[in-house]
N, C-alpha and C positions, 0 to 999 in steps of 0.2 A: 719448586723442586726441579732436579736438573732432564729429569725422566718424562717431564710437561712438555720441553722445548724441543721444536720441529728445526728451525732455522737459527741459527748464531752470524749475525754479522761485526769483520772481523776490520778495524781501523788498521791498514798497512802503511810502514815505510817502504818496501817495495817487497817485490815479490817474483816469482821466476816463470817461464813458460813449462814447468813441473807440477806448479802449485803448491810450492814451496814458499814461504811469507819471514819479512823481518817485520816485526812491527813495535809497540810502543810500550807494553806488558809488561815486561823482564820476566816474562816465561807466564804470566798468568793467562793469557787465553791458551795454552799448551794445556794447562794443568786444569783451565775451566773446561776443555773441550776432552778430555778425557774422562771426564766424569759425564759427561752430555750419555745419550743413549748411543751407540754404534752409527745409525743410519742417518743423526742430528746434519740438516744440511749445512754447509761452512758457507760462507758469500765474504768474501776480502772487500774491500772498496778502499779504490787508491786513486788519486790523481795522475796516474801516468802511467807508462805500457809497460809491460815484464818485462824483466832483465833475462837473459839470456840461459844464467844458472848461478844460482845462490849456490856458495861452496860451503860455508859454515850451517849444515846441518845435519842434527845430532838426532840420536833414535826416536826421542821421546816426542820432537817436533811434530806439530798436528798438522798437513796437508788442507789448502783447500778444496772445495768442491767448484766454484765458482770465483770468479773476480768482476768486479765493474767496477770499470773507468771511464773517463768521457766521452769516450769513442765506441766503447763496446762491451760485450758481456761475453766473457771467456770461460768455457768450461773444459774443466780437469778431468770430469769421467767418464 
């Protein structure tokens, strides 16, 4: 049950210094992570540094809390 899960890590094509994420879904971890509880932590994991600012996003998009890549672990909050 989605009400169990503390942490959701999130496979990205890339993602922005907002914590805004493209990834590989076609919107299912959007849709998986709004059923998750409110405070459910996000963790991205990417092989490479944030882009600057993702422009193609839409209300319903779920924000990270977190990202790790090789270099480092980045936080959104």
């Amino acid at each position: 049950p989605t009400e169990m899960i503390d942490v959701v890590f999130v496979p990205l094509l890339a993602y922005d210094k907002q914590g805004n994420r493209v990834g590989y879904g076609k919107g299912f971890y959007d849709k998986f992570l709004s059923e998750c509880k409110p405070n459910v932590v996000k963790i991205g994991l990417s092989f490479f540094e944030p882009e600057e600012l993702i422009e193609d996003v839409f209300e319903n998009d779920v924000k990270l809390d977190f990202c790790v890549n090789p270099n480092e672990i980045i936080s959104f909050i």
